[in-house]
N, C-alpha and C positions, 0 to 999 in steps of 0.2 A: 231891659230897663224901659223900653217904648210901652209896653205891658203894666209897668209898676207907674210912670206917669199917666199913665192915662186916667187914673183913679182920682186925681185932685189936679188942680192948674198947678203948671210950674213953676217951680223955687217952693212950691208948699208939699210940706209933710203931710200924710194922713193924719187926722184928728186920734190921738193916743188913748181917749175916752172910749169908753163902751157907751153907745145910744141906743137908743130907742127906737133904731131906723126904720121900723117896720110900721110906723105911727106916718101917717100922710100928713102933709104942711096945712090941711084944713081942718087935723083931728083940733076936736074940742079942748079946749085949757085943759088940765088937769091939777088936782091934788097931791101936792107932793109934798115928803118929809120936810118940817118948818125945822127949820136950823139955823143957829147962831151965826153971826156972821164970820165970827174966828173962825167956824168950818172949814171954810177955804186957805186957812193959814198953815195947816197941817197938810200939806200933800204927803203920800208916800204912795212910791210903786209897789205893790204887795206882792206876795209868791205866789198865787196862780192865777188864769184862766187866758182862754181863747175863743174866738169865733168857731162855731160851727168846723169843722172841717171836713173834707171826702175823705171816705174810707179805701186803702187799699185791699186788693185782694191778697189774703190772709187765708190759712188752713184754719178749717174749723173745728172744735176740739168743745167736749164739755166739760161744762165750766161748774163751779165748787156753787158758785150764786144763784145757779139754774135748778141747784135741790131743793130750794124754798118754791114748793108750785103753786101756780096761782097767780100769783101777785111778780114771781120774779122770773117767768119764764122768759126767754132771750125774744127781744122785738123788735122788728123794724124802727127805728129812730121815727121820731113823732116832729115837730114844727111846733117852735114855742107858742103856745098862744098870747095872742096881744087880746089885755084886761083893760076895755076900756069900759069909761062910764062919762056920764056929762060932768061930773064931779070930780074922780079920784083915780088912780092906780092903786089899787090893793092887793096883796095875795089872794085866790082863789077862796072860797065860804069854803070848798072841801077839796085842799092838794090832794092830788092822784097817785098812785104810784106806779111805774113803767105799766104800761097796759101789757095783755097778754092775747097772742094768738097762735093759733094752730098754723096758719099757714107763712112755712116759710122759717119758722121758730128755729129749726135745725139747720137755718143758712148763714144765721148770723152767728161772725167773729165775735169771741168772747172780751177780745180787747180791740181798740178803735186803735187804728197806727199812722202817724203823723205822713202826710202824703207832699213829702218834700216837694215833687214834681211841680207841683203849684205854686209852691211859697219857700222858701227857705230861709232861716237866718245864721247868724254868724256868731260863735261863742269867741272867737277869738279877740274881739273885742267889747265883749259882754261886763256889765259890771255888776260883781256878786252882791244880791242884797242880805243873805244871810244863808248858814250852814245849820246843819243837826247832826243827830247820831246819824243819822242813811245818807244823807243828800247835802249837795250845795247848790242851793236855787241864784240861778243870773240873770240878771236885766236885758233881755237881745231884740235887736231890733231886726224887721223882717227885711230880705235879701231877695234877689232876683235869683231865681234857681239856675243851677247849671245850666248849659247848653247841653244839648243833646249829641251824644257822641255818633258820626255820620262815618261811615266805610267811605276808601278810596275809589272803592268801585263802583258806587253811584252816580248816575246819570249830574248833569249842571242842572242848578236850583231853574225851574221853569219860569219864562218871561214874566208870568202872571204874577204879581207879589203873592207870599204864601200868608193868612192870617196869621198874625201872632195869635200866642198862647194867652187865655185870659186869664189874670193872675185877682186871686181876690183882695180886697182891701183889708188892711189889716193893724191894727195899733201895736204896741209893743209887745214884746212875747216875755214870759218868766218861763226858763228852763229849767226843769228841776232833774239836776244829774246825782247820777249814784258818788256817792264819795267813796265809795269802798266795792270789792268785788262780790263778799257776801249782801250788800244791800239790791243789787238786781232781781233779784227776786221780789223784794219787799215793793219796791218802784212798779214790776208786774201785777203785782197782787191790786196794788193803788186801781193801777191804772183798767183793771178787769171789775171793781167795785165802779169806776167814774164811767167806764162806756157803760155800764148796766143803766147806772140811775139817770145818765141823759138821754137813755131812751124814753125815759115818761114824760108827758105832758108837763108844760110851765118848768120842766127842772131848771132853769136858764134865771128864773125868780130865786133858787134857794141852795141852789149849787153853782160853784164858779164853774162856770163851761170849759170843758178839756178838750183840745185841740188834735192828742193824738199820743201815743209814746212811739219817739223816734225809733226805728228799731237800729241805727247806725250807732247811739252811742246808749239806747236803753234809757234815755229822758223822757220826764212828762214833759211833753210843752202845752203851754196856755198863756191866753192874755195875760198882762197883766194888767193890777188893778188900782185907780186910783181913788183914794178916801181912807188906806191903811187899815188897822184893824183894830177890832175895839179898845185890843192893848191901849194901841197909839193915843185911842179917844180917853181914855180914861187917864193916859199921863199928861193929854192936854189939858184936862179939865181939874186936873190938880192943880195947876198952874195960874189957875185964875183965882180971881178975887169970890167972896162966899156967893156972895149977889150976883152975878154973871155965870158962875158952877151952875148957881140952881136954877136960874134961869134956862140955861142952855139944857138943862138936863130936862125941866119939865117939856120943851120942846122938842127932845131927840126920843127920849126914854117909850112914850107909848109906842110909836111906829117900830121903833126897834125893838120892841118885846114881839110885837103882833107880826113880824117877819123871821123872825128867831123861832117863836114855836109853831108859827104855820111852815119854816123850812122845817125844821123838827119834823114835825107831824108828816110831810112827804116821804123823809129819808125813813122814818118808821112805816110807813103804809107800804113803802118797797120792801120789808123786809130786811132792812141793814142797821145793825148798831153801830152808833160811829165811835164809841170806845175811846174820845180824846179830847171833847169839848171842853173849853178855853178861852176865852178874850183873845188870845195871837191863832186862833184858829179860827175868828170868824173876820172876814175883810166887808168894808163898807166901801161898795160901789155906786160912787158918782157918777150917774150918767145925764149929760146935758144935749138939747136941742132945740132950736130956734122955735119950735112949736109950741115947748114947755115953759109956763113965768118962771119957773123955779129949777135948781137942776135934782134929781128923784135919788135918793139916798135908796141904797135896798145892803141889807145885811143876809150876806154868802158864806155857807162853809164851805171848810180849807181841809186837805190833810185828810185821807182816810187812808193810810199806809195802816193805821191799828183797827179796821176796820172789819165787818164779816155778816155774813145772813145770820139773822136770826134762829136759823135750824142748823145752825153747822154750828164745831165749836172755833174760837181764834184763832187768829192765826201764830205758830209759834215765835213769833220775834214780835208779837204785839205785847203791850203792856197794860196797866191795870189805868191809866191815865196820868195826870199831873196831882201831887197830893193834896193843895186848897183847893180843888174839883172835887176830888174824887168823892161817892157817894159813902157813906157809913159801911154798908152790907158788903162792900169791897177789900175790907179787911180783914174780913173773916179769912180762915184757911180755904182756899179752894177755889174761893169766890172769882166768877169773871163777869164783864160788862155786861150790862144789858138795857134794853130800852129806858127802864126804871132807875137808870143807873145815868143815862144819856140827859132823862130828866132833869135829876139833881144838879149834875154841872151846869147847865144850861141856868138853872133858879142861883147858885153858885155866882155866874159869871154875871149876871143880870142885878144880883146883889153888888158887883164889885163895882160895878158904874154907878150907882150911889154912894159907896161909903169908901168908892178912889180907891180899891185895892181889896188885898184876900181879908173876910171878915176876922181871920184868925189872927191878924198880925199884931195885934197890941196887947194879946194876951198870951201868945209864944217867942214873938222876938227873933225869930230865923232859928229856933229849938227842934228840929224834925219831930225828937221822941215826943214834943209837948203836943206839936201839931199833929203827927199820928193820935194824939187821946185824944186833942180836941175834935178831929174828926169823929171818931169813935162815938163822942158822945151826941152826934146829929142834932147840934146845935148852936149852926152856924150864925143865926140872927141874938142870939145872946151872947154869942162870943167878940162880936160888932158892935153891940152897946157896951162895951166894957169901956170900949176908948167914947170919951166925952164929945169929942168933936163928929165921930162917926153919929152918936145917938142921935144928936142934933139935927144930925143932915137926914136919917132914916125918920124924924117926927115930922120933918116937913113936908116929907113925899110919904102919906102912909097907904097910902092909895098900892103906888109903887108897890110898898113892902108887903100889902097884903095879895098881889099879882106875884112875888118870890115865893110867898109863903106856899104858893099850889103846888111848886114843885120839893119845897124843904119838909117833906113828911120823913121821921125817922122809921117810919113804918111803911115799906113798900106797896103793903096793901092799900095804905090810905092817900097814898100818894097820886097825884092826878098823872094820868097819861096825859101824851100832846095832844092826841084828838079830844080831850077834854077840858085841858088848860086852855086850848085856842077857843071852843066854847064859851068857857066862861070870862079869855078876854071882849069877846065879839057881846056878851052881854053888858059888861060895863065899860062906862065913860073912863079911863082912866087922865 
């Protein structure tokens, strides 16, 4: 406990937020996400992420990610870079994907594992924020780890005090436990795609940072996050009046497009389709600090349990995604995820933050068979003018909708990749 106070003045908690700590108290102001002031009215702790964590020593074993060469060979973990400018935080002009090298390649563990000794916390009083088909992710707060189990036959502790152990600081943890005995595998597979991609440069900008999979109970743990997920943002922005919506949106809407397909654009430069993109798959991290006027919004994905390289095929207990996502070409017989496919959902869920939900809903009604045709026929922005209220909101942001339109091609060919979409938003003012 001497250890865990020592991190803040006493009676005080560690600050719960994720910062920007790596920013000195003289860095220059920055630009950061302008956002409505209700912002701060929606807290929610989300299901994942964590600080950095140390790696235990692990057998090493190759990995299913490591067949994508190139781009996905296994690497020394990298140090987030800090993007600074006299102006703004932005995502990088060209995200990277995990670097590669020869030396060493074959030392690193294919999965990162959570290194209790330093930190641990406590599910017994954890409180669930939500469950799925694999997992039940919990809200736990970090714990002083065990004491160390000492033989009777050792010598008396020497006069000298002994340094305590340095324990790192840490805000709340989301645990994400197997619900079921066939899901541990699934939570592996997770957790072997999260330590690959936070080996790249910036990944900490466009993936929520994985802390470890416990190997005592087979949990991911990670931070967690506050600012909820787009879900959240889109049923709060129902909830408003038409003028304050669009408001709030013309303010949130560019930055969050332009961290969405430049995280996009990374997770593809590594090599990994993420097979599940979604509104409750991407978390908006709030990170605030006395250095910053404003606190810096960045949009993170969640959830790569349906995940896989690009040279391999899925994995057998992944799925074809959520059905107002999924792409047209995915209903074919046969058909599985792919970049082009990662696309579409992403222009999908970017659409539903304008028009407050799935564009299909007013022309199916919660009808599966209607919404599997309307899928079908890949065209989601006509299916969204059908409700009046939706059109209205899509004519005032067209800007918006022609930023959707890059990735709503029913024709894969003609459909923009991320390293292209993030182009052509970096050429217009939206």
């Amino acid at each position: 406990m001497a250890a865990l106070q020592g991190s803040s003045p006493p009676g005080i908690r560690p600050l719960a937020l994720r910062t920007y700590s790596e920013m000195p108290p003289d860095a220059p102001a920055v630009e950061t996400h302008t956002r409505h002031k209700s912002t701060s009215m929606n807290v929610h702790l989300a299901k994942l992420t964590v600080p950095v964590s140390e790696r235990v020593n692990a057998p090493t074993r190759s990995s299913p990610i490591g067949k994508h060469r190139g781009s996905l060979s296994p690497t020394t973990p990298t140090p987030t870079r800090s993007v600074r400018s006299s102006s703004a935080i932005t995502p990088p002009v060209s995200p990277t994907s995990p670097r590669t090298s020869s030396d060493g390649a074959d030392d690193q563990p294919s999965i990162l594992h959570y290194d209790f000794s330093k930190l641990d916390y406590e599910l017994s009083r954890a409180r669930q924020l939500g469950s799925g088909l694999w997992s039940n992710v919990y809200l736990a707060e970090p714990t002083a780890p065990a004491p160390l189990s000492t033989s009777p036959d050792l010598p008396t502790p020497p006069v000298t005090p002994q340094r305590s152990r340095e324990v790192p600081c840490a805000g709340v943890y989301a645990v994400k436990v197997p619900a079921r005995k066939d899901a541990v595998k699934v939570l592996h597979h997770e957790a072997e795609i999260l330590t690959f991609l936070q080996r790249g440069d910036c990944a900490a900008q466009y993936v929520v940072p994985f802390h470890g999979l416990d190997p005592r109970n087979n949990a991911l743990v990670c931070e967690a996050v506050i600012g909820g997920s787009v879900e959240d943002l889109t049923k709060r922005l129902s909830h408003m009046t038409e003028v304050s919506r669009h408001l709030e949106l013309v303010s949130i809407f560019p930055r969050l497009a332009s961290d969405l397909v430049a995280g996009l654009e990374f997770i593809h430069a590594a090599g990994i389709v993420h097979a599940d993109i979604k509104p409750a798959n991407i978390l908006l991290d709030i990170s605030d600090h006395y250095s910053l006027p404003a606190p810096v919004i960045r949009a993170r994905y969640i959830d790569f349990s349906a995940s896989f390289s690009s040279t391999s095929t899925p994995p057998s207990f992944g799925g074809a995604g959520t059905w107002d996502y999924l792409a047209p070409e995915l209903l074919r017989p046969k058909a599985i995820p792919s970049m082009a496919s990662d696309v579409w959902s992403l222009g999908i869920t970017l659409l539903s933050v304008i028009v407050l939900g799935s564009p299909y809903t007013a022309a199916c009604s919660g009808n599966l068979f209607m919404l599997r045709e309307a899928v079908k026929t890949g065209d989601p922005l006509g299916f969204a003018r059908m409700d009046p209220v939706a059109q209205k909101r899509m004519q005032a942001v067209q800007e918006f909708i022609d930023c959707c339109k890059m990735a709503l091609a029913k024709d894969v060919g003609k459909r923009a990749t991320a390293e292209g979409w993030r182009g052509w938003i970096g050429r217009r003012s939206l």
